[in-house]
Legacy VTK file of the C-alpha trace (Angstrom):
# vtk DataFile Version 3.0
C-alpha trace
ASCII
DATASET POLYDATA
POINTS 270 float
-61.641 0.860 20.757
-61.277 1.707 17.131
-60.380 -1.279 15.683
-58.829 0.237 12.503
-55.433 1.644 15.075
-55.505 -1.051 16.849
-54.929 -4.077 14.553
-53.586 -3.917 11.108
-52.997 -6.321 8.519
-49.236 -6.980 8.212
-48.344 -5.748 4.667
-47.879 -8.315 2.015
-48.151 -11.187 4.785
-51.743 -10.758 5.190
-51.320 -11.754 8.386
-53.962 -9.605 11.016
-51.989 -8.462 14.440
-52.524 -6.115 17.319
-51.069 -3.180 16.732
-48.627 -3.334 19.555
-46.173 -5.821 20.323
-45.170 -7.578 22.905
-41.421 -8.765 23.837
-40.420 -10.068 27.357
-36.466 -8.750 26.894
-36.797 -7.220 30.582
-38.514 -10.688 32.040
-42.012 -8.938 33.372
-43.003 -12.309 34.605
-45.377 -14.880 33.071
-48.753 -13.753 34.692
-47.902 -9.892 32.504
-46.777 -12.329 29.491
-50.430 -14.291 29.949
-52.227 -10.754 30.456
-50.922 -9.508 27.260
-52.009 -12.450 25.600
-55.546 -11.660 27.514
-55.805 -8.323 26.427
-55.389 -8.938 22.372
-51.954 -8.681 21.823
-50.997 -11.586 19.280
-47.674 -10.269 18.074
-44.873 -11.699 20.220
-41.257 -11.951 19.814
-39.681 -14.764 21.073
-35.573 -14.749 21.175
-35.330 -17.891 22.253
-33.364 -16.960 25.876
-36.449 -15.385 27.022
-37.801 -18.120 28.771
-41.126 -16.392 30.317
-41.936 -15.708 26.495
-41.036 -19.121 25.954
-42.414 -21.305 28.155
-45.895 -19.271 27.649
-46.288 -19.663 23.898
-45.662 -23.040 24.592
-48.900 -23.169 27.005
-50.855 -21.448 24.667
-49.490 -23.326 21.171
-51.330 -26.222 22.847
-54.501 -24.481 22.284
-54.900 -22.011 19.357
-51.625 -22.154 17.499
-53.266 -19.511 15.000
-54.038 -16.981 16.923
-50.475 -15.943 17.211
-48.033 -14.153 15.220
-44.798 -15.214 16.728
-41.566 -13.459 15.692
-37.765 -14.848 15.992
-34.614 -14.256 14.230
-31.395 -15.083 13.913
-28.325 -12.536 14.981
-25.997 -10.726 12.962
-22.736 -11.698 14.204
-20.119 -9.242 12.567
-17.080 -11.316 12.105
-19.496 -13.439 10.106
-22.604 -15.236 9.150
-24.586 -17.177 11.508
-26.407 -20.641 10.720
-29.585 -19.056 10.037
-30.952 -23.221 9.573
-29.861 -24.034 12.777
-30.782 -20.643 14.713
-34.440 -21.487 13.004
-34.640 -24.870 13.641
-33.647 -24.335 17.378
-36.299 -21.845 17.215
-38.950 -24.393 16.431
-37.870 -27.064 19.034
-37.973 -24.421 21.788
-41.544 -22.946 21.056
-42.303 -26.773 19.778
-44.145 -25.239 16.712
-43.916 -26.524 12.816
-43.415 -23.137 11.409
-42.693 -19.393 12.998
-44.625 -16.878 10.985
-41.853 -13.657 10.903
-38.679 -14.712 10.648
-35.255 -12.116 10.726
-32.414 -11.392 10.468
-31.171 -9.012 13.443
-29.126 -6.333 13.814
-27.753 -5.585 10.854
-25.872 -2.496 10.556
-24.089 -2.392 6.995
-25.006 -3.594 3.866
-22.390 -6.393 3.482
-23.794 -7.980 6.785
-26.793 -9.075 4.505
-25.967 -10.307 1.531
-28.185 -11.625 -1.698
-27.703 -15.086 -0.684
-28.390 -14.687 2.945
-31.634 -13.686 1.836
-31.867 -16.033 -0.392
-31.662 -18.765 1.878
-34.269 -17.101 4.044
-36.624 -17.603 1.120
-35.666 -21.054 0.858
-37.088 -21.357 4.378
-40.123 -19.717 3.371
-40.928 -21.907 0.267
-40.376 -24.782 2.387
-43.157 -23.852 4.646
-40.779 -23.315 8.142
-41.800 -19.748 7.958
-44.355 -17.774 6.893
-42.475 -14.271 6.261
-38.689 -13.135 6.142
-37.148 -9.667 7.053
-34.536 -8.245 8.648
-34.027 -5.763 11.876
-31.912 -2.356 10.952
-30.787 0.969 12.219
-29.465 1.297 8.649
-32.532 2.812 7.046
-31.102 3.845 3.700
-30.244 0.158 3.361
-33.529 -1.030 4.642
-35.090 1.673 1.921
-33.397 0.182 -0.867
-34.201 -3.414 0.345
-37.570 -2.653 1.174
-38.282 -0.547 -2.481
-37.100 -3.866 -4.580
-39.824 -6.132 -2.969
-36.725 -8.590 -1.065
-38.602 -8.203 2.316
-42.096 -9.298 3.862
-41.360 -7.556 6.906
-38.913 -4.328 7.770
-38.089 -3.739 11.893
-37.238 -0.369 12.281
-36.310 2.013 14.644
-39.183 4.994 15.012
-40.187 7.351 17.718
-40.943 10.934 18.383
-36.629 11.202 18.346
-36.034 9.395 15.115
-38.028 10.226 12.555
-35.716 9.642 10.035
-37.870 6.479 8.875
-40.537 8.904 7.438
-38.199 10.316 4.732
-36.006 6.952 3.920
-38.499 4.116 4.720
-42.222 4.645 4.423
-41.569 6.282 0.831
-40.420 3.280 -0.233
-43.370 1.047 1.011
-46.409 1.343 -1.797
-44.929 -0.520 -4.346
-44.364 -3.819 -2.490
-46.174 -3.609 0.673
-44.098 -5.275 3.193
-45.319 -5.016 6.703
-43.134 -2.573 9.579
-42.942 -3.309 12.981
-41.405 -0.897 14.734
-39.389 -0.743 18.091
-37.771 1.994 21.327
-41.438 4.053 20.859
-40.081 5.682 24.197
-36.236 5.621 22.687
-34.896 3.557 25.531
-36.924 5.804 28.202
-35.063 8.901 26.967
-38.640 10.034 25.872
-39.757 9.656 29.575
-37.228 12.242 31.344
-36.791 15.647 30.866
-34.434 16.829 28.535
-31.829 19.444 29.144
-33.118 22.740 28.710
-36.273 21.855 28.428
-38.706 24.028 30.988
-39.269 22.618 34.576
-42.461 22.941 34.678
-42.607 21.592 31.093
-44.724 18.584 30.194
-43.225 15.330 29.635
-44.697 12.692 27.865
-46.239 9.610 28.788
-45.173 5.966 27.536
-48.516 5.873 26.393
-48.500 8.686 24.377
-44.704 7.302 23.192
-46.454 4.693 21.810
-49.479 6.595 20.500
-47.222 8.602 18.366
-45.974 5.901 16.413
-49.469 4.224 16.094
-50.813 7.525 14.698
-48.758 6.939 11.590
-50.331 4.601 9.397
-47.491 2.661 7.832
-46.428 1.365 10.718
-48.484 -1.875 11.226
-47.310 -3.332 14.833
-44.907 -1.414 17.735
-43.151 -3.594 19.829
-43.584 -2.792 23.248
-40.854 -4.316 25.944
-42.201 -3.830 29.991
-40.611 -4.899 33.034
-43.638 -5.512 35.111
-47.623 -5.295 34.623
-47.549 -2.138 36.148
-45.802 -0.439 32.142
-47.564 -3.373 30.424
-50.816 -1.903 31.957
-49.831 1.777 30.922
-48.621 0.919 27.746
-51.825 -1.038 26.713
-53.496 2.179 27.152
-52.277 3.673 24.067
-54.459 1.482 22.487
-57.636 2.370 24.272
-57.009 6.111 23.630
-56.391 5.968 19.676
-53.855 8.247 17.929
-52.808 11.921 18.613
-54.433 14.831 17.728
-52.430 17.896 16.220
-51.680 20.021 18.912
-50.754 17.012 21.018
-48.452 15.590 17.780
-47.213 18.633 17.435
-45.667 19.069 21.177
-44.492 15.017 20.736
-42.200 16.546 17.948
-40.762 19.352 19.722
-39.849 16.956 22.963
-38.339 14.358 20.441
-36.282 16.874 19.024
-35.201 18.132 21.993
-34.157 14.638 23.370
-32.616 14.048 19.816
-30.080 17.142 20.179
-29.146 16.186 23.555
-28.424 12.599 22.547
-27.619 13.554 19.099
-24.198 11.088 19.504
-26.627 7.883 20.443
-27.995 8.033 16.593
LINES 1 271
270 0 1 2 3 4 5 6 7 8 9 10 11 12 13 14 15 16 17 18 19 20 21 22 23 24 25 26 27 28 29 30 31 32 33 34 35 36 37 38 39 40 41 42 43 44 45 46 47 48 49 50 51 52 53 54 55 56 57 58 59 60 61 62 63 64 65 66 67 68 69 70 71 72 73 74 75 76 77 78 79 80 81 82 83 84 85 86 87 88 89 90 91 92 93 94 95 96 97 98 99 100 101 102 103 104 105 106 107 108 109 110 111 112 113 114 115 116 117 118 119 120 121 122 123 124 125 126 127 128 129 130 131 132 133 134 135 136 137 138 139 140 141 142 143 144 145 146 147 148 149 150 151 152 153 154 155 156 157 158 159 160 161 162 163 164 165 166 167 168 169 170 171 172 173 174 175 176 177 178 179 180 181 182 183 184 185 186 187 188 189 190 191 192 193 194 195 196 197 198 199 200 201 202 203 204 205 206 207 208 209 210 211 212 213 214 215 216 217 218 219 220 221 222 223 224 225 226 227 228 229 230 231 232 233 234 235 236 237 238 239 240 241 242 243 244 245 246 247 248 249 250 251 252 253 254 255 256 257 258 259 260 261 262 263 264 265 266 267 268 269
């Protein structure tokens, strides 16, 4: 493997992960949890009702606490602000750690769901040593842009796959001048990337999850893509991407056409 796409340093954090993610949202069982941990993958996310994910960091804590880069967050609740302390400190009991190295705020969707001091109090959390790194998760990229280009992030989740692109004009522009580190998630755009689009030819090619994920490897400023299975069988596919490195053109180039055309047909689903 080339060891330059498959781990990265994690922006500003300094922090060295696998390249590709791991969360266990669809429950793929411990043993897949435990064979992504096998296979190199050291960036997990951990929402706290994901007990598989749980209750196998929790094994493996007991060991080599380092060796992991363990992501959790708080959510954005709408009608109003959750207790990030509490969400974090819950956090801690569950995975029975002293400190979680990414911690976010999810889900945010307009500006005034993230406010100056809700960061701020995420930093306060940092300086007192109960996390490593703050961010936030958003589908709002020009707000993550302008967030990201004043330095008030260590870490931006994003949305990016051959169907939304939109990251490469309003996000990665923004990166040089404070380096924060992007993790990235739906490389196969909720499986929309897996099925043939309407219109597109029957005897077309349609991609892989593999080379889902390979797309958004290729591009360097993305430093780790989550990746979500529901059994070993995807966790084994997906770990592939790794082992085959990033696209060439003409493959890249037919990745782009089949995200747009999944993009126009689910235009509404933005």
């Amino acid at each position: 493997m080339d060891r330059e796409f498959t781990h990265a340093t994690l922006g500003r954090t300094g922090m060295t992960v696998c390249r590709l993610g791991l969360s266990a949202t669809y429950r793929p069982g411990v043993e897949t949890v435990h064979r992504a941990l096998d296979a190199g993958i050291n960036y997990v996310f951990a929402y706290g009702f994901d007990t598989q994910m749980v209750r196998t960091l929790r094994d493996v804590f007991r060991r080599n606490r380092e060796e992991y880069v363990v992501a959790t967050g708080g959510y954005n609740l709408l009608v109003g602000h959750p207790n990030l302390r509490r969400t974090l400190e819950r956090r801690l009991r569950q995975l029975r750690t002293d400190y979680i190295d990414v911690f976010l705020f999810l889900g945010v969707t307009k500006p005034k769901h993230c406010p100056d001091s809700l960061l701020e109090e995420m930093r306060r959390f940092r300086e007192e040593g109960l996390v490593r790194a703050i961010g936030i998760s958003s589908h709002n990229r020009k707000f993550l842009g302008e967030l990201v280009s004043r330095g008030a992030l260590d870490v931006a989740m994003i949305r990016y796959n051959a169907a939304h692109r939109g990251a490469e004009q309003e996000i990665f522009n923004h990166l040089g001048a404070h380096d924060p580190g992007v993790v990235s998630y739906t490389a196969t755009r909720w499986g929309y990337l897996l099925r043939r689009p309407r219109g597109w030819p029957k005897d077309g090619r349609v991609p892989t999850a593999a080379m889902c994920y390979r797309f958004v490897l290729s591009n360097p400023h993305v430093h780790v893509c989550m990746t979500a299975p529901k059994n070993r069988e995807q966790l084994e596919e997906n770990l592939e991407a790794l082992s085959q490195g990033p696209l060439g053109s003409e493959e890249m180039r037919f990745m782009r056409d089949f995200g747009d055309a999944v993009h126009r047909q689910r235009k509404w689903f933005m």
